[in-house]
MIDOSE-1310 file (N, C-alpha, C; in nm, 2 decimals, decimal comma, always signed):
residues 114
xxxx	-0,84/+0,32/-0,41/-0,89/+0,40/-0,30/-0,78/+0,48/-0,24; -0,82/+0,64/-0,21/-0,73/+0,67/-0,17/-0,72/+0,83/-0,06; -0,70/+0,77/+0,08/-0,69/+0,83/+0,15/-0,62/+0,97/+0,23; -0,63/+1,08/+0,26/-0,51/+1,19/+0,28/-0,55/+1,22/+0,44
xxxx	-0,39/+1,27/+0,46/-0,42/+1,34/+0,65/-0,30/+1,40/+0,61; -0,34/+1,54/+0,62/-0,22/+1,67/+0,57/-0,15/+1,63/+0,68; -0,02/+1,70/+0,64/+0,09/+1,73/+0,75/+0,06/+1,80/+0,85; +0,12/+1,83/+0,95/+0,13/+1,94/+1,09/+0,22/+2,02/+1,04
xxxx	+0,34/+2,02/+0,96/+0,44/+2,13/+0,97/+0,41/+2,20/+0,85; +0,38/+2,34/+0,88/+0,35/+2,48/+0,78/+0,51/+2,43/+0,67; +0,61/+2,41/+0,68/+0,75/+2,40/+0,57/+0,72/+2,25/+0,53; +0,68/+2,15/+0,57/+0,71/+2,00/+0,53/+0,53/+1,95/+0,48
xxxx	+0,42/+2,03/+0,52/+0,30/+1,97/+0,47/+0,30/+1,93/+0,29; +0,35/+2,04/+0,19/+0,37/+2,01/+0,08/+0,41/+1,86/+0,02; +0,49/+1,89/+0,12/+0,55/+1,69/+0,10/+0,46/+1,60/+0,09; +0,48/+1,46/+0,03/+0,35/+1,37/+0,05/+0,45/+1,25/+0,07
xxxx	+0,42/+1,14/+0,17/+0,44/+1,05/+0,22/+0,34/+0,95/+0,17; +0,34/+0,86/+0,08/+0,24/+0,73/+0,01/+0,29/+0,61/+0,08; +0,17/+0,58/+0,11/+0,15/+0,44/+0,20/+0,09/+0,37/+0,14; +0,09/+0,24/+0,03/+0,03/+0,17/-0,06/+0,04/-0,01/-0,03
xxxx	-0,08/-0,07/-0,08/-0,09/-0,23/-0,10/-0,21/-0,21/-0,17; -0,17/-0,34/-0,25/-0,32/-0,39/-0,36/-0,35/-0,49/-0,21; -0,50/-0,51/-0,32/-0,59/-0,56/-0,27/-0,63/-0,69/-0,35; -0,61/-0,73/-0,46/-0,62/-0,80/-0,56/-0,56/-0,96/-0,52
xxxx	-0,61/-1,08/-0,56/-0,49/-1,19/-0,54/-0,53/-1,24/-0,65; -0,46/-1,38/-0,69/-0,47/-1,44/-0,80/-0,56/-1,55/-0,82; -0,63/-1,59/-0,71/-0,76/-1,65/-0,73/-0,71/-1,79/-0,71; -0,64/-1,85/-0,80/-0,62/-1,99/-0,83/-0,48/-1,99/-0,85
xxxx	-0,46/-2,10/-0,84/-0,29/-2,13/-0,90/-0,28/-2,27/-0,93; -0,08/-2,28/-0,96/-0,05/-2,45/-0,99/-0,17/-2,54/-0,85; -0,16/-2,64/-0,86/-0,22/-2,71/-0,77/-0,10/-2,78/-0,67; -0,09/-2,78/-0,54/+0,01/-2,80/-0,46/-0,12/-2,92/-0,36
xxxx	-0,06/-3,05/-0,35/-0,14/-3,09/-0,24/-0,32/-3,13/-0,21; -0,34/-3,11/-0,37/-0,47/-3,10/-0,39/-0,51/-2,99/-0,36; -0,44/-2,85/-0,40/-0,52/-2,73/-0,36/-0,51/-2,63/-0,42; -0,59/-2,57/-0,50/-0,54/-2,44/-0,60/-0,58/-2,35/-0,57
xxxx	-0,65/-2,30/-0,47/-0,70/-2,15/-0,41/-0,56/-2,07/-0,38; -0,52/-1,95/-0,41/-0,42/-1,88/-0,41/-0,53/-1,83/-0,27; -0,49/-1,81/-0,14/-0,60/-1,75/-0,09/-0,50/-1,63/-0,05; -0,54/-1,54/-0,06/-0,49/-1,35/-0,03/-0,48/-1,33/+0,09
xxxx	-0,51/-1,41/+0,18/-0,44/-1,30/+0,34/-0,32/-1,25/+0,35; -0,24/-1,31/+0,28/-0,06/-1,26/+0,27/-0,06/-1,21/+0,15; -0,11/-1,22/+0,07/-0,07/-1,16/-0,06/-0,24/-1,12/-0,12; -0,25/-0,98/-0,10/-0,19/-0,90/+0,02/-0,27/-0,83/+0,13
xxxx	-0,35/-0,92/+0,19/-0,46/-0,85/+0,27/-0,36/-0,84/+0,40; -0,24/-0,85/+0,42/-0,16/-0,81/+0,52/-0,15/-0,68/+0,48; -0,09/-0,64/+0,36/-0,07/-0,52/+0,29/-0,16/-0,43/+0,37; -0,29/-0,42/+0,30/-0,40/-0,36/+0,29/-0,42/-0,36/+0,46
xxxx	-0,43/-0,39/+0,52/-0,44/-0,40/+0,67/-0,33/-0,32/+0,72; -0,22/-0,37/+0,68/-0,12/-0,24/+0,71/-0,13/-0,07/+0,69; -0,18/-0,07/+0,57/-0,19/+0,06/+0,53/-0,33/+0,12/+0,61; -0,43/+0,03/+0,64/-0,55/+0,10/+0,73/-0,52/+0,14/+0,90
xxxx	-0,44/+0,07/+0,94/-0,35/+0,03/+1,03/-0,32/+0,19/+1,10; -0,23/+0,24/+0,94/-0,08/+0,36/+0,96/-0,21/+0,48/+0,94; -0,29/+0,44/+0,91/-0,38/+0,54/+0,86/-0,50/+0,61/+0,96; -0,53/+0,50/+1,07/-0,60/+0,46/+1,21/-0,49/+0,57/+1,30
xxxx	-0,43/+0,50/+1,29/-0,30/+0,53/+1,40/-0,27/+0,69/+1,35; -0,21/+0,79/+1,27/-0,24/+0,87/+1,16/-0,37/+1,01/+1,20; -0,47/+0,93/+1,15/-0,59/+0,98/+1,24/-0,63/+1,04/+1,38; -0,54/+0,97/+1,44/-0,60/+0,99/+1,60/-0,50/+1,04/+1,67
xxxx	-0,36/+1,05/+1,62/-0,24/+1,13/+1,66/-0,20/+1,25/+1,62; -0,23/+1,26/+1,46/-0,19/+1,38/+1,40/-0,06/+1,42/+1,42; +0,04/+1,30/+1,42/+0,20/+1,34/+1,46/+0,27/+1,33/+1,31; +0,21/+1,34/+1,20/+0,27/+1,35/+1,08/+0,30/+1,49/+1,06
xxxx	+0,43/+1,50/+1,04/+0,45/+1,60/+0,98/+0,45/+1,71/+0,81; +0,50/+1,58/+0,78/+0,44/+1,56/+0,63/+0,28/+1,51/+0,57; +0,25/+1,54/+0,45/+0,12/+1,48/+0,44/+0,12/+1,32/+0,43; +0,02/+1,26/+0,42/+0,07/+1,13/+0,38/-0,10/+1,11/+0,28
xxxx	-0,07/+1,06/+0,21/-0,16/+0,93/+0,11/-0,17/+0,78/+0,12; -0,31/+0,75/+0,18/-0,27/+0,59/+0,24/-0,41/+0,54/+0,09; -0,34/+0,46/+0,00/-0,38/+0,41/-0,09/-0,37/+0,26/-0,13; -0,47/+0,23/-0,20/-0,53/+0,09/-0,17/-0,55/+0,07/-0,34
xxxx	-0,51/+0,03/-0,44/-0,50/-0,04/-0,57/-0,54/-0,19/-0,56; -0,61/-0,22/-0,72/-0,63/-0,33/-0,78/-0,54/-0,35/-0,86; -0,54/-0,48/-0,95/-0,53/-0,51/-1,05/-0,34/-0,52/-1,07; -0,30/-0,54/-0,96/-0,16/-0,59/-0,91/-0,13/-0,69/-0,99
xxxx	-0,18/-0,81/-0,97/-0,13/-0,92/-0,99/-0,20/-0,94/-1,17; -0,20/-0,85/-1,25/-0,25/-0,83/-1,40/-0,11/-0,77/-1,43; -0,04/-0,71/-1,35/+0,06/-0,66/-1,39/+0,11/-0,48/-1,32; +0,07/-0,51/-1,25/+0,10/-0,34/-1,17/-0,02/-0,21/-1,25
xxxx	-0,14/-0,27/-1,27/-0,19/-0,17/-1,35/-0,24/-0,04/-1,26; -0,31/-0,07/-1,12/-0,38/-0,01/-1,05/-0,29/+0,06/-1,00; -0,16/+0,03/-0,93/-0,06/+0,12/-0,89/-0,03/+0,19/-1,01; +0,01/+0,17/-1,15/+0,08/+0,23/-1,22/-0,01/+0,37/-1,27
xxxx	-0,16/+0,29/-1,27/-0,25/+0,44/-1,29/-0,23/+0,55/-1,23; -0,25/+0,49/-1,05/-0,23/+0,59/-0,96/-0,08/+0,66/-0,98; -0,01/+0,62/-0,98/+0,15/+0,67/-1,07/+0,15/+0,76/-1,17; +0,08/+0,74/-1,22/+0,05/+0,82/-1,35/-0,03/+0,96/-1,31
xxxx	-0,15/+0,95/-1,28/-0,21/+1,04/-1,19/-0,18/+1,14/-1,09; -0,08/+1,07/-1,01/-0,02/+1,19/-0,90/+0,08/+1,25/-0,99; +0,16/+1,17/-1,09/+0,27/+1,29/-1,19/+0,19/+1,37/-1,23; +0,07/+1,36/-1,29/+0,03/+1,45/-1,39/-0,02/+1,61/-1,33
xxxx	-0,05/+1,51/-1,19/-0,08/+1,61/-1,05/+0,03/+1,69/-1,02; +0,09/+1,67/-1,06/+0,23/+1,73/-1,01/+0,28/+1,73/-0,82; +0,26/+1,58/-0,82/+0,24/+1,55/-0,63/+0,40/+1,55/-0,62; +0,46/+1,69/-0,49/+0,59/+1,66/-0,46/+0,60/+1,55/-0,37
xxxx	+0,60/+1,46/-0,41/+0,66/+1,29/-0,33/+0,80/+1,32/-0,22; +0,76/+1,31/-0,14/+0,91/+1,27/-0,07/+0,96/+1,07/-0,06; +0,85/+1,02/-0,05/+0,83/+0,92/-0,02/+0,78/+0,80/-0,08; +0,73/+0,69/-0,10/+0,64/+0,59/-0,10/+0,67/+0,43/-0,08
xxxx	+0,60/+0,40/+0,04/+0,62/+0,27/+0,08/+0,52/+0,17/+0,06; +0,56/+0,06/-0,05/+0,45/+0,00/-0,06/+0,44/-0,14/+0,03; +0,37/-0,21/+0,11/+0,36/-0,29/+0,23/+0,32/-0,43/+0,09; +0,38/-0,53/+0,11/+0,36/-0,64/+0,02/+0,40/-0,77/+0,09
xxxx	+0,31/-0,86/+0,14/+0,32/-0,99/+0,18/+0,43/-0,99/+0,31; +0,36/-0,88/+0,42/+0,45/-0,88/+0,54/+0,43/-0,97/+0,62; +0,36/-1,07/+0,63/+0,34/-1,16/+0,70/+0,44/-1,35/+0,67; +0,53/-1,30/+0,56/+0,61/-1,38/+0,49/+0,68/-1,45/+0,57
xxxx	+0,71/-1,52/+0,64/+0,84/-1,55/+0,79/+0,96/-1,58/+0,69; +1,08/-1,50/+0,74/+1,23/-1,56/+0,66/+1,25/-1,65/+0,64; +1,31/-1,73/+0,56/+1,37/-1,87/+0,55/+1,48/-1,89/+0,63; +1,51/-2,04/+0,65/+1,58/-2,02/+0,83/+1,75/-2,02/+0,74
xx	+1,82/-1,91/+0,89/+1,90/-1,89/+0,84/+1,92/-1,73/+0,76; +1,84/-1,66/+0,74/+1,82/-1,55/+0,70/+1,82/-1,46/+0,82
């Protein structure tokens, strides 16, 4: 999925600013505790939340000066396929990138001492 809100500046709109997370989790895993549900709120429906988030916020300000692209991929955890399409895609587009930040398991807390 994938969302645009052009820039404001006539010299910097060309640019594109990508705001990405999958959406995808892994369903199941080793079993820890009696429990194998891999459940996705962190990996990465934080993600995905974030990017609708910058995109909300984005919308109702219009303080971007650059354009931005707020995109939402599958098939992550198969191996980067959904991102790597979109990858593929915007080269062939010939998209001048300044940017792209992809939001992945922000909800992580450091390990103590970090």
């Amino acid at each position: 999925m994938v969302g645009y809100i052009e820039g404001n500046d006539p010299g910097l709109k060309d640019e594109f600013v990508i705001l990405g997370a999958h959406y995808d989790h892994i369903g199941t895993a080793k079993e820890v505790n009696g429990d194998v549900i891999a459940n996705g709120a962190n990996d990465d429906a934080s993600g995905t939340v974030a990017v609708m988030e910058w995109a909300k916020y984005f919308s109702q300000t219009k303080t971007n000066k650059r354009s931005v692209l707020f995109t939402l991929y599958a098939a992550e955890e198969m191996g980067l396929k959904g991102s790597g399409h979109l990858a593929e895609r915007l080269k062939s587009d010939s998209l001048n990138v300044y940017t792209m930040i992809n939001f992945e398991m922000i909800g992580v807390p450091r390990a103590e001492g970090e």
